[in-house]
N, C-alpha and C positions, 0 to 999 in steps of 0.2 A: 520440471519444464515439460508440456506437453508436445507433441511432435509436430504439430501445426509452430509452435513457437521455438523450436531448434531447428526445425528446416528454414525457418525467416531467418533464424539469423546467421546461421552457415551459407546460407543463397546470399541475404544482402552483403555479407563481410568481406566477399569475394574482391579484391584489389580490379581496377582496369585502368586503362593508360589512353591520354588523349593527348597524342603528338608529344611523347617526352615527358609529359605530366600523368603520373603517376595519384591516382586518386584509392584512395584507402579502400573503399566502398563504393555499392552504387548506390549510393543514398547521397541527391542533392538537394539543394533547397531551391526553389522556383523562386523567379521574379514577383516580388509582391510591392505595389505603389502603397508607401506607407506615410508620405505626407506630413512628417517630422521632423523636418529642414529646414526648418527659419533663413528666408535668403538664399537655401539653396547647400545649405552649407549643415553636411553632416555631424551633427556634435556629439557629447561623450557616451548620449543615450542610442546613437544609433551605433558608436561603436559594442557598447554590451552588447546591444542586440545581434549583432552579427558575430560578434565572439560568444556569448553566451551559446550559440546554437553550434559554432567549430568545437568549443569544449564537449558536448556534446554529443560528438560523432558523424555530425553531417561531414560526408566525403569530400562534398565539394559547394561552394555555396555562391548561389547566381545572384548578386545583388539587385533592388527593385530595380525598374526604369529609370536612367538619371541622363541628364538633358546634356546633346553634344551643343558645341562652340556656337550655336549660329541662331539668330536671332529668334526664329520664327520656329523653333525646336519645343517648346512646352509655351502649358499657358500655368501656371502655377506657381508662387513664391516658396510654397514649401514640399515641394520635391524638389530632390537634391539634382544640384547640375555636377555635370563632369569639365567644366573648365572655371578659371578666374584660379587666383592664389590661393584666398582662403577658403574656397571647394573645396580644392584639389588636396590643401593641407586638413580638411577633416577626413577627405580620403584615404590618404596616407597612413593615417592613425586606424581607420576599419582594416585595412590590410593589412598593419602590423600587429595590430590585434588577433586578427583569427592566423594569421603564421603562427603566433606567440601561444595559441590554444592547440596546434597542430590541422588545421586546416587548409584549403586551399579556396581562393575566390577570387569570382571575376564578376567586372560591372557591366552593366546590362546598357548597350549606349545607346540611343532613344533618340527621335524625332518625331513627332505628332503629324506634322503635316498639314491635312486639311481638317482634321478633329478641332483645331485651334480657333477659341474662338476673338473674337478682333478685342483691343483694349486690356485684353489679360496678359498680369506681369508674367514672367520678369522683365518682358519687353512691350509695353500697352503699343507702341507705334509700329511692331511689326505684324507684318500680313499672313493668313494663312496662305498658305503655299501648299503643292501637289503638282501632278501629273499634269492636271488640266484643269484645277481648279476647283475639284468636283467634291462637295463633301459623298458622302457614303450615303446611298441610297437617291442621291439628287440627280435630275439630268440637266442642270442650268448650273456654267459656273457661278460662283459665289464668293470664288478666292481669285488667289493668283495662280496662273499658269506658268510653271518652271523654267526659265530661259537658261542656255548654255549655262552659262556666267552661273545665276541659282545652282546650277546642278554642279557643276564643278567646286561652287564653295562648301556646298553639303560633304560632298565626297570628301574634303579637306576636314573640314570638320569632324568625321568620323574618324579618318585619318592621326589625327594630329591627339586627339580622345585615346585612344589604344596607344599612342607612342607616349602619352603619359604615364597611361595604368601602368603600363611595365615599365617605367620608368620611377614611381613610385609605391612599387611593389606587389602586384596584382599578380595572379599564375596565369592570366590571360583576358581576354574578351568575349562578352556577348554580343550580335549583333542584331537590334530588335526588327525581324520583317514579319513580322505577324498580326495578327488583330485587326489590322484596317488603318495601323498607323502611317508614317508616309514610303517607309521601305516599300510594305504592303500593298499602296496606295498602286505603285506602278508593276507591281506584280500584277493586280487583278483588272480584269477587262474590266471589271462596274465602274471602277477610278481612272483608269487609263484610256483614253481617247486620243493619244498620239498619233500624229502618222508619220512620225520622222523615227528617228533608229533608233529608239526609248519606246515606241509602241508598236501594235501590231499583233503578232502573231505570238506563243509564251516565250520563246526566245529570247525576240527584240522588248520584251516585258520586261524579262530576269536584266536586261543589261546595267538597269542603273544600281540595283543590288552589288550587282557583279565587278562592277569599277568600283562599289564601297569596298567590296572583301577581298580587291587587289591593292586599292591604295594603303587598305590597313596591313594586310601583307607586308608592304614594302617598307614600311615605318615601325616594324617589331621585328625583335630578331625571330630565326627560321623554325626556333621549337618554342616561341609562346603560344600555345593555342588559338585560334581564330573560331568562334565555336556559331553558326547562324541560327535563329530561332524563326521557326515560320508557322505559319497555321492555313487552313483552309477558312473557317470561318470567321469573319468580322465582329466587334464590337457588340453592332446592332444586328446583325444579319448572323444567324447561326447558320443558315442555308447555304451559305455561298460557299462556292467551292473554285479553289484555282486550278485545279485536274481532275475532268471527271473518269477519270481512268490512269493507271501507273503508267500507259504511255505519256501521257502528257505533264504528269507526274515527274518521271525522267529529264523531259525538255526542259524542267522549271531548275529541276538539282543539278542538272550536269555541268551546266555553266558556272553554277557556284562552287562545286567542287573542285571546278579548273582552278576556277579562281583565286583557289586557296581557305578554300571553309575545311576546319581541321573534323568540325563534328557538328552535326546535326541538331534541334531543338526544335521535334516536333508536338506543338501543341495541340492538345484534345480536351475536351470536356469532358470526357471517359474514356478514359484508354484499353479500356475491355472491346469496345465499340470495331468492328472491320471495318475497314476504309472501304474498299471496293466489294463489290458484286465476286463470289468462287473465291473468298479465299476467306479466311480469318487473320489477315495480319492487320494490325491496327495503321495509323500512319507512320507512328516510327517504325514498326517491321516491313513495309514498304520502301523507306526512304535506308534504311540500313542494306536492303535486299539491291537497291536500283543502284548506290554509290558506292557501298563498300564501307564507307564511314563508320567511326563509332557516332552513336544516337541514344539520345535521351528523352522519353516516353512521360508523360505529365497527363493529367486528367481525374480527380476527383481518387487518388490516388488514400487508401485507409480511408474513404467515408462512401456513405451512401446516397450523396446529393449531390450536386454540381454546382461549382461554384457561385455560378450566377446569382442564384437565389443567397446567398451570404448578403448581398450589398439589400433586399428587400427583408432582410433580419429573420432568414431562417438558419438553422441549424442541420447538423447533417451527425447522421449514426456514424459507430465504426461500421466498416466492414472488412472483412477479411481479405487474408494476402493472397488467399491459395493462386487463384488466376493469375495475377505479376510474377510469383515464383514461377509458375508452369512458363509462363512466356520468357522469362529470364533465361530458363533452364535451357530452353529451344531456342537460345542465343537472336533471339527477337529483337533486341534493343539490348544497351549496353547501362543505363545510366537509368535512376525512377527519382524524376521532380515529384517532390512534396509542399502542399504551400497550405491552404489550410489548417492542415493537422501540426503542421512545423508553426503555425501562426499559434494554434493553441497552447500548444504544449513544445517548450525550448528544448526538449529531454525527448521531445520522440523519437530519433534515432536511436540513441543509448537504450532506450525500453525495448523496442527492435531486435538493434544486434545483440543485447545481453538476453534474448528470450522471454522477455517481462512485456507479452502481449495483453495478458491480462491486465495492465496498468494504463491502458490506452484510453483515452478519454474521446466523446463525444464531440464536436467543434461545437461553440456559441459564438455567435455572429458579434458580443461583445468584444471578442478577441481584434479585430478590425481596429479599436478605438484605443488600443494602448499598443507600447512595447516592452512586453513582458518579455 
């Protein structure tokens, strides 16, 4: 074993704990939309898939995006929903699964928002919905604009999603505000044109986030993790930025913190990448530095591409750990999302932590179209 490959796996083997939940490793699996779910409804093949990869080694594993209770949450019949019986009972079965492998997972609870477009199942009659109507990049709405009532049943929605998972056996929740979906939507000024106490200034932004990651609170007991996933840049816009500075940066996490977010899910496209101007801490050694939280760092993590180009059918080299160790080391971030190279190869972690860097394969954008 060379010393590039026993420093990986003595770094990654390292055990850390998020609110009571003790995870092996910090090796997790990222949210990956894998479109396998006929009706919405995980079946036996998405169970392998998720226990294939806890057998594995994956510490902890973030299931893709799966759609909360409420109409206007997805536009697709085969990404899996997180409510109705027979969802919720192929749920059941992913999470006894990777227990039964020794893992630990949580589902990733999802609302699209204004991304949605009109006439797409699982509900063709419901409307997109947002802050203000606004798809992403547009200044004319195009949707519908959130009224009390919308907003309160969302929060329920999200709500009532987490008091399932742990009720059907999950180690906790993801809650998705990232990308430009509708969490996101009312985080960012480009979305948010409120002037009532949901918009504004990043505060009265964070608030609708922030009543989701109190109602879920309140609906799981006090040590199942609540874990938030956010990002700077959108879907279509890699530019955009919700803080152009860690002050403002702060005003966006502190609320949510209050709020009861147990851990952090900051997404990058490269997590080598500094977030701000004078420093090199990427976004999750920011968000770890401003809260105190444990935090979980994602971006192009073992390759040398960036996702995005996957979905235009490129591929992506390995590349080395050394950087992640080093920032591990310096207690940077607590947790490293893997999603590609976990898409390739179901044994990446095990190659890993056993030192077996050499066996690490290249990603081919085939991997997208099965689940291996």
């Amino acid at each position: 074993m060379t010393d590039a490959a026993s420093r990986a796996a003595e770094i990654l083997s390292r055990p850390t704990t998020i609110n009571g939940l003790t995870v092996p490793n910090r090796i997790a699996m990222a949210p990956m939309t894998r479109m396998f779910s006929p009706g919405g409804v995980p079946g036996e093949d998405v169970v392998s898939y998720y226990a294939r990869r806890a057998a594995a080694g994956v510490g902890l594993i973030v299931t893709e995006g799966t759609y909360v209770g409420h109409p206007s949450a997805g536009q697709s019949d085969s990404v899996p929903r997180f409510h109705g019986e027979e969802q919720l009972a192929g749920w059941a079965k992913v999470a006894e699964a990777v227990r039964a492998a020794g893992g630990a997972i949580v589902p990733q609870l999802w609302h699209i928002g204004m991304v949605r477009n009109d006439g797409e199942p699982p509900f063709a009659d419901a409307p997109a919905v947002g802050p203000s109507g606004l798809r992403l990049g547009a200044d004319e709405a195009t949707g519908k604009a959130m009224t009390q009532q919308d907003i309160d049943d969302v929060v329920a929605a999200f709500a009532q999603a987490a008091a399932d998972a742990e009720r059907i056996g999950f180690h906790g929740v993801e809650i998705h505000g990232a990308h430009g979906y509708l969490v996101d939507q009312f985080l960012w000024e480009g979305t948010n044109r409120r002037t009532d106490a949901y918009g504004g200034d990043p505060v009265a932004r964070t608030k609708f986030a922030a009543e989701i990651v109190a109602a879920v609170r309140e609906r799981v007991s006090a040590r199942f993790p609540v874990i938030f996933r956010f990002s700077q840049w959108k879907s279509d816009n890699y530019g955009a930025r919700l803080a152009r500075t860690p002050e403002e940066l702060d005003a966006i996490l502190a609320p949510l913190a209050a709020a009861g977010v147990d851990a952090f899910h900051a997404s990058t496209r490269r997590y080598w990448l500094p977030e701000f101007d004078g420093s090199d801490l990427n976004l999750a050694g920011w968000t770890k530095k401003l809260t105190g939280k444990p935090v979980i760092t994602v971006g192009s993590v073992g390759l040398d591409g960036e996702f995005g180009k996957a979905f235009t059918g490129e591929g992506a080299a390995v590349k080395g750990l050394d950087e992640l160790l080093d920032r591990l080391e310096r207690d940077e971030f607590d947790l490293v999302a893997v999603g590609r190279a976990l898409l390739q190869d179901p044994r990446w972690a095990e190659k890993v932590l056993s030192g077996r860097l050499d066996e690490l394969a290249p990603f081919d954008p085939a991997a997208l179209k099965t689940l291996s």
